[in-house]
C-alpha positions in Angstrom: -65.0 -127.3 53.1 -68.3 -125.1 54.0 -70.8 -126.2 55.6 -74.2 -125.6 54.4 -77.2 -125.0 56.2 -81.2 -124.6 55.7 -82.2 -121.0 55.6 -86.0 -121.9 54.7 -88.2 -124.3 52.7 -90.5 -123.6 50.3 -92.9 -125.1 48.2 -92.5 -126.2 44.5 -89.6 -125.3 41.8 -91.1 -122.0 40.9 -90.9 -120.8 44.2 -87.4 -121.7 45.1 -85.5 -120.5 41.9 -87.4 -117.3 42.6 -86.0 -116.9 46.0 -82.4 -118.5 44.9 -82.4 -115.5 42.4 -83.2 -113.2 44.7 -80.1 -114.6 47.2 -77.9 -114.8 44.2 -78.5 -111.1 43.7 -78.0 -110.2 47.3 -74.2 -112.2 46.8 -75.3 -115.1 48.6 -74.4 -118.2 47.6 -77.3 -120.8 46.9 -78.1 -124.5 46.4 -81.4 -126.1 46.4 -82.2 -129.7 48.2 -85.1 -131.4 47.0 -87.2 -134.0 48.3 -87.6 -135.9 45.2 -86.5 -134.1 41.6 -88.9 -132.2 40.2 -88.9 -133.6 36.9 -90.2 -137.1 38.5 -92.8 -136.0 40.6 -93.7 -132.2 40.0 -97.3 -132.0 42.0 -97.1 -130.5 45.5 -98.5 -133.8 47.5 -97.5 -134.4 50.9 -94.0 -132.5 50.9 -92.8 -134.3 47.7 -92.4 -131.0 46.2 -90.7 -129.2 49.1 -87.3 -127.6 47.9 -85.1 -126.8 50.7 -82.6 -123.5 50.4 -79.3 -123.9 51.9 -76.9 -121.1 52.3 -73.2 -121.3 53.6 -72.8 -121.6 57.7 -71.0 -118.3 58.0 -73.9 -116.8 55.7 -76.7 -117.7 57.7 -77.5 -114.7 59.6 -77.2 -111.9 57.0 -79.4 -114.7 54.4 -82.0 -114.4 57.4 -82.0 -110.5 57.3 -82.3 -110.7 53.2 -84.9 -113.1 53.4 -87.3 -110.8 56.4 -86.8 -108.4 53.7 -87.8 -110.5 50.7 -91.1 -111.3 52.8 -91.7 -108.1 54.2 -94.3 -106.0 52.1 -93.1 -102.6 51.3 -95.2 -100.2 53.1 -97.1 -98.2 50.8 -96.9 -94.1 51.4 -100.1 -93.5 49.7 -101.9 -95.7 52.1 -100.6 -94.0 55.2 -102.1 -90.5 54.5 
């Protein structure tokens, strides 16, 4: 049985799916734990819309490395001249 573990939390459902597609597409495996569905109580007060992201034990330190990269800005060539 795998253990899963928190690799971040994020705010709100649009967020999350965002950043569980961009996993998924890195060949991560992905499930989402929310605080409280967000079909019963979609507004962002007081963590009720926080959406955990939970990877697979064993996955947890290459997920880490995607995500630096998900949140890293590219650096823009242009600007450096």
């Amino acid at each position: 049985m795998e253990k899963w573990v928190k690799l971040t939390t994020v705010w709100g459902e649009t967020k999350a799916q965002l950043l569980k597609g961009f996993l998924e597409a890195e060949g991560f495996q992905v499930r989402l734990r929310y605080h409280v569905p967000p079909t019963v109580y979609p507004v962002t007060v007081d963590g009720l819309a926080e959406v955990q992201i939970l990877v697979p034990e064993e996955d947890l330190p290459a997920a880490q490395e995607a995500l630096k990269a998900f949140q890293t800005p590219p650096e823009d060539d242009a600007l450096a001249d």
